[in-house]
KEZA-91664 format. One record per atom (N, C-alpha, C): residue number from 1; atom name; x, y, z. Coordinates in pm, 1 decimal, decimal comma. Layout:
<sezas>
+------+------+----------+----------+----------+
| resi | name |     east |    north |       up |
+------+------+----------+----------+----------+
|  NUM |   CA |        X |        Y |        Z |
...
+------+------+----------+----------+----------+
</sezas>
This chain:
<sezas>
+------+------+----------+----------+----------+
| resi | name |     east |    north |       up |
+------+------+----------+----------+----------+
|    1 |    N |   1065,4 |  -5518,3 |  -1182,8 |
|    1 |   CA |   1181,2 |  -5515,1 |  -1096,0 |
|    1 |    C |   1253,2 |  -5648,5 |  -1104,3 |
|    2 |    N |   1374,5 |  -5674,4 |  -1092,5 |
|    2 |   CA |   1451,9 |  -5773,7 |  -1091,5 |
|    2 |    C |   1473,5 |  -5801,1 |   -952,4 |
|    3 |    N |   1507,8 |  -5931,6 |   -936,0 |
|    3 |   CA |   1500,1 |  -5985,4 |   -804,2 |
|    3 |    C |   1628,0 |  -5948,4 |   -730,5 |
|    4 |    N |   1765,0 |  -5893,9 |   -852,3 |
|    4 |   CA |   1871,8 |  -5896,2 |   -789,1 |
|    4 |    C |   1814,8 |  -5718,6 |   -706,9 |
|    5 |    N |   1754,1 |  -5630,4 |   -688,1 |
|    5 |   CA |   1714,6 |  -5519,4 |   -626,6 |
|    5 |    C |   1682,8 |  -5554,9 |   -510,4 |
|    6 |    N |   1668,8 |  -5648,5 |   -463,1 |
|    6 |   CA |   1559,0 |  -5702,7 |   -340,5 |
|    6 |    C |   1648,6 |  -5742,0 |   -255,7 |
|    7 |    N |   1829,7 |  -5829,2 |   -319,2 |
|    7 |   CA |   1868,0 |  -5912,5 |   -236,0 |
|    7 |    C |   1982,4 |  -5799,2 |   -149,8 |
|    8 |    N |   1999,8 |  -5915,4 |    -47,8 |
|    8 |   CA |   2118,4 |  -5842,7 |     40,3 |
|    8 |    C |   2226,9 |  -5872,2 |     60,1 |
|    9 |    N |   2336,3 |  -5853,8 |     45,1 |
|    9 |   CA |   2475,0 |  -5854,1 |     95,0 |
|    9 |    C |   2481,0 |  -5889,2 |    228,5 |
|   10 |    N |   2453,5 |  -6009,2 |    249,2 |
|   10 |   CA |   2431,7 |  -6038,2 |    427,0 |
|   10 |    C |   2584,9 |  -6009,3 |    478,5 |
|   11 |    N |   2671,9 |  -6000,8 |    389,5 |
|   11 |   CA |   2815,4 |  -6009,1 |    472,2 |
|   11 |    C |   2897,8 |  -5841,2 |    470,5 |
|   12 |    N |   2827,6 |  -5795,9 |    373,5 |
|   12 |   CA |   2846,3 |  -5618,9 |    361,1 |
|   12 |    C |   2724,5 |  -5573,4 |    479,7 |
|   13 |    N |   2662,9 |  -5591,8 |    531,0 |
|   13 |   CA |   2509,1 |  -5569,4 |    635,9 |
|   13 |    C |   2616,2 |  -5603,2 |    775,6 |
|   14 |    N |   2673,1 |  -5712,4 |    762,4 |
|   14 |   CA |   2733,5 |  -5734,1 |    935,0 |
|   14 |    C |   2860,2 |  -5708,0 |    956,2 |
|   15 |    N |   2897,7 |  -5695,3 |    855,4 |
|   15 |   CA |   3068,0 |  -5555,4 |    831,7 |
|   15 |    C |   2987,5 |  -5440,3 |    898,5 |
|   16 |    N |   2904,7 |  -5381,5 |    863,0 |
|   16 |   CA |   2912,7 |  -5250,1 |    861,3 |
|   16 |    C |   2815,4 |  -5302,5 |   1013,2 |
|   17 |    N |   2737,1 |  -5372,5 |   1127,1 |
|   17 |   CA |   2693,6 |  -5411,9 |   1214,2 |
|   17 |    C |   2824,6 |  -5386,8 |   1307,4 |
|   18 |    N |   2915,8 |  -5485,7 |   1250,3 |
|   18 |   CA |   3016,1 |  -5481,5 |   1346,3 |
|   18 |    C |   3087,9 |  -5372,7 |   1384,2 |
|   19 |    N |   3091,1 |  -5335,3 |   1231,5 |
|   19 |   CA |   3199,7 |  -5185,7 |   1270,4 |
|   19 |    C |   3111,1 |  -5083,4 |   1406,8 |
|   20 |    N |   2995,4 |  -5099,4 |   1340,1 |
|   20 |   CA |   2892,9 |  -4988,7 |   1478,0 |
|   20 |    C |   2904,5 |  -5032,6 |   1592,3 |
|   21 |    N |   2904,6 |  -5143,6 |   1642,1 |
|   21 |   CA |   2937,6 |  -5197,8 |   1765,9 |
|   21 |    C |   3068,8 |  -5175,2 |   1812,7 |
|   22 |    N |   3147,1 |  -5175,3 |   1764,6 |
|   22 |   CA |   3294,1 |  -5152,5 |   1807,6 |
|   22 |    C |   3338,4 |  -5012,2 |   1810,0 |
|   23 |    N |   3247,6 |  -4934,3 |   1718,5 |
|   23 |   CA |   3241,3 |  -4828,0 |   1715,7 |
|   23 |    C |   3170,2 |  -4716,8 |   1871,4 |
|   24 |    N |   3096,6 |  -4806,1 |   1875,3 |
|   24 |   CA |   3010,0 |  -4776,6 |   1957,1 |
|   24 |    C |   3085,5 |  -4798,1 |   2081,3 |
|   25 |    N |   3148,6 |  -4895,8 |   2145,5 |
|   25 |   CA |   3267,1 |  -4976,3 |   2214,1 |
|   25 |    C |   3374,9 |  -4846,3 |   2243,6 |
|   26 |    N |   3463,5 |  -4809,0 |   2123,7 |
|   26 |   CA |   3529,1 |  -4741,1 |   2133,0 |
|   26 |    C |   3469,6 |  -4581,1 |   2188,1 |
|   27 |    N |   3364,6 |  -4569,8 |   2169,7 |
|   27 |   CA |   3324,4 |  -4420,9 |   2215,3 |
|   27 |    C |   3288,9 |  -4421,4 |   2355,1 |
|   28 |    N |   3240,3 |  -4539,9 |   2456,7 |
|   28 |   CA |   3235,2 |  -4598,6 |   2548,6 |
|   28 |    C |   3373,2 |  -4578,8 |   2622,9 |
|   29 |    N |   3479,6 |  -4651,3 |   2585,0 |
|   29 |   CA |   3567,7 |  -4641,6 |   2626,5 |
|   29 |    C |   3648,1 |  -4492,5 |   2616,8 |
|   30 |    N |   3668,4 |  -4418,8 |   2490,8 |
|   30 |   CA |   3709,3 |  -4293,0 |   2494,2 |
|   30 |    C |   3588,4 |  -4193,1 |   2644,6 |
|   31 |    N |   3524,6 |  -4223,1 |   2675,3 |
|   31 |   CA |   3438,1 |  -4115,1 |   2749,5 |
|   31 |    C |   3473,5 |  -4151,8 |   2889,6 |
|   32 |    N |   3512,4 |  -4305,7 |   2897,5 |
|   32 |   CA |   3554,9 |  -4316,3 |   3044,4 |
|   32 |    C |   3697,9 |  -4298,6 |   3089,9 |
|   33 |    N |   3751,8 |  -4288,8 |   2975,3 |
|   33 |   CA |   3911,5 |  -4228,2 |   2996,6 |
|   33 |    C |   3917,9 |  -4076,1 |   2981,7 |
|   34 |    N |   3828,6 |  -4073,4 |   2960,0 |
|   34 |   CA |   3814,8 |  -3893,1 |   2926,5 |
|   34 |    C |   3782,3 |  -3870,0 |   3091,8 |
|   35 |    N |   3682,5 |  -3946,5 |   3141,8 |
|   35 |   CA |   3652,4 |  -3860,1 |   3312,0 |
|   35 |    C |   3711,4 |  -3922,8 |   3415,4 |
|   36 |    N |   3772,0 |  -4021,2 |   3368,0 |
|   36 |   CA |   3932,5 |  -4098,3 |   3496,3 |
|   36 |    C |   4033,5 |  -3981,8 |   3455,7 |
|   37 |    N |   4099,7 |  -3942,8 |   3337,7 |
|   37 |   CA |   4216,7 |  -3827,8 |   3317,3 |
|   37 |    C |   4167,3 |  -3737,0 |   3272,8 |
|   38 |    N |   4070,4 |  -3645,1 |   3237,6 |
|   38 |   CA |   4063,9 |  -3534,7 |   3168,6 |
|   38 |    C |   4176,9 |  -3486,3 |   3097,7 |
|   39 |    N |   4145,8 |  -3410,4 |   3000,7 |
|   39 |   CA |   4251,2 |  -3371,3 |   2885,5 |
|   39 |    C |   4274,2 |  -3228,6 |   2980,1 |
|   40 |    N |   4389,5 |  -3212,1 |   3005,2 |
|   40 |   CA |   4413,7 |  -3063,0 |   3077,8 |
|   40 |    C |   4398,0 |  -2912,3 |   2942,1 |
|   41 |    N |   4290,7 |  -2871,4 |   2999,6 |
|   41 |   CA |   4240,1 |  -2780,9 |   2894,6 |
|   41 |    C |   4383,2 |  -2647,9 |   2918,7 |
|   42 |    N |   4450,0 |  -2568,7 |   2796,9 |
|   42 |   CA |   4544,3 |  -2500,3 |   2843,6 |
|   42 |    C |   4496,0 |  -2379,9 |   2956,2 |
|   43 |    N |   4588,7 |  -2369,3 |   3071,5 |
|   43 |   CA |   4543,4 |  -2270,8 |   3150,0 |
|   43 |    C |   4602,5 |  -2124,2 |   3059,9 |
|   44 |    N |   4540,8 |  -2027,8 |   3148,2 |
|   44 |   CA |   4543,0 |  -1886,8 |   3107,4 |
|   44 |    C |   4639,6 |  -1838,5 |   3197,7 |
|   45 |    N |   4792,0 |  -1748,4 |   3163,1 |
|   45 |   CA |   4876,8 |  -1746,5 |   3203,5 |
|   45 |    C |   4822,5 |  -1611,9 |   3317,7 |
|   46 |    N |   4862,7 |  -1666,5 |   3399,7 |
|   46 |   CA |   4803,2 |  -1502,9 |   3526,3 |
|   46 |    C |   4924,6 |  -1414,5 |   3500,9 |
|   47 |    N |   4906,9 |  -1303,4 |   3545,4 |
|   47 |   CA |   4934,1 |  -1172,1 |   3566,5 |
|   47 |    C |   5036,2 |  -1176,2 |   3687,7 |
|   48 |    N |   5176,8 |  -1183,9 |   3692,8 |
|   48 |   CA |   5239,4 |  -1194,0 |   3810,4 |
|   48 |    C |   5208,7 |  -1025,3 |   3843,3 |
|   49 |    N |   5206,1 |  -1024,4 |   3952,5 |
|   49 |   CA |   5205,3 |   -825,8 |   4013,6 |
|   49 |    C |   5368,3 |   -872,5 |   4019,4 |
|   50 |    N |   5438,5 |   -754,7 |   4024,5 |
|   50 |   CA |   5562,8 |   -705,6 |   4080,5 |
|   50 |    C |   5603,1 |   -740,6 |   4213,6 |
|   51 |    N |   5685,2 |   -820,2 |   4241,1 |
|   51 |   CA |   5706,6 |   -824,0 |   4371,4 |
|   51 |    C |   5772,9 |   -736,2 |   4431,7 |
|   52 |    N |   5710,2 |   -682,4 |   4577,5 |
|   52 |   CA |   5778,6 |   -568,7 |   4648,3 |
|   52 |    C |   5905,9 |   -612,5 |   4698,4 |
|   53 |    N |   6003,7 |   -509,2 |   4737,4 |
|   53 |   CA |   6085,0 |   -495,5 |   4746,0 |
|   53 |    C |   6101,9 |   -420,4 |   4874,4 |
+------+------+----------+----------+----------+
</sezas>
C-alpha cells in the first residue's frame, strides 16, 4: 500500500463538517418556522346547499 491511501484531505473532511452543521442549523431553523406559521395545507372546497328563498 502506498502511504498516499492512508492520508487525509483535512480541508475536504471540514468542508464537508461544516456543511453538516449548517446543514443541520438550517433544518433546525426550517422546523421552527414551520410550527410558528404552518404552511396552510389547501382546504377542500365545501358544498354550498342552496340558499332558501
Amino acid at each position: 500500500m502506498s502511504q498516499d491511501d492512508k492520508l487525509i484531505d483535512l480541508s475536504t473532511e471540514r468542508a464537508k463538517r461544516v456543511h453538516d452543521i449548517k446543514e443541520k442549523r438550517l433544518n433546525e431553523v426550517r422546523q421552527a418556522f414551520e410550527q410558528a406559521m404552518p404552511l396552510g395545507k389547501p382546504k377542500k372546497k365545501l358544498k354550498n346547499k342552496p340558499k332558501k328563498r
